[in-house]
Wavefront OBJ file of the C-alpha trace (Angstrom):
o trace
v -58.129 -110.976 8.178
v -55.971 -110.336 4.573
v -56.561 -106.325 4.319
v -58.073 -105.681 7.760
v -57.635 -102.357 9.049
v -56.942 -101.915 13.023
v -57.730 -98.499 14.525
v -55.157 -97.095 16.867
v -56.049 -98.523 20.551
v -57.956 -101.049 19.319
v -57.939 -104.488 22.072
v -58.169 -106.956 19.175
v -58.602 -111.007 21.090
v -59.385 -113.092 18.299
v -59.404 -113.303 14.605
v -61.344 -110.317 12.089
v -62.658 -111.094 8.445
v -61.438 -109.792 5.837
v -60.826 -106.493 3.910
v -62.693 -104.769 7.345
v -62.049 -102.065 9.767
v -61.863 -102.612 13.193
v -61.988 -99.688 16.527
v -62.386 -99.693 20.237
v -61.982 -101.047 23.379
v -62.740 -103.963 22.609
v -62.521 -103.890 19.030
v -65.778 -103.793 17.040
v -66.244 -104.131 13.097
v -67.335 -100.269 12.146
v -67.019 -100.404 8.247
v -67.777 -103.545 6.009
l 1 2 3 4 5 6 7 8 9 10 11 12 13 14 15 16 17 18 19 20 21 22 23 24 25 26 27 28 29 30 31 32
């Protein structure tokens, strides 16, 4: 999504919202 932030590493398979941050393995929202 517009202003989504990806965390180093992350495995990101399909689309985020926006404005969110994203971390792991597989990636999983942490931060709204």
């Amino acid at each position: 999504g517009k202003g989504a932030t990806i965390g180093m590493g992350a495995v990101v398979i399909e689309d985020v919202p926006p404005f969110v941050t994203v971390v792991g393995n597989p990636a999983r929202i942490l931060k709204n």
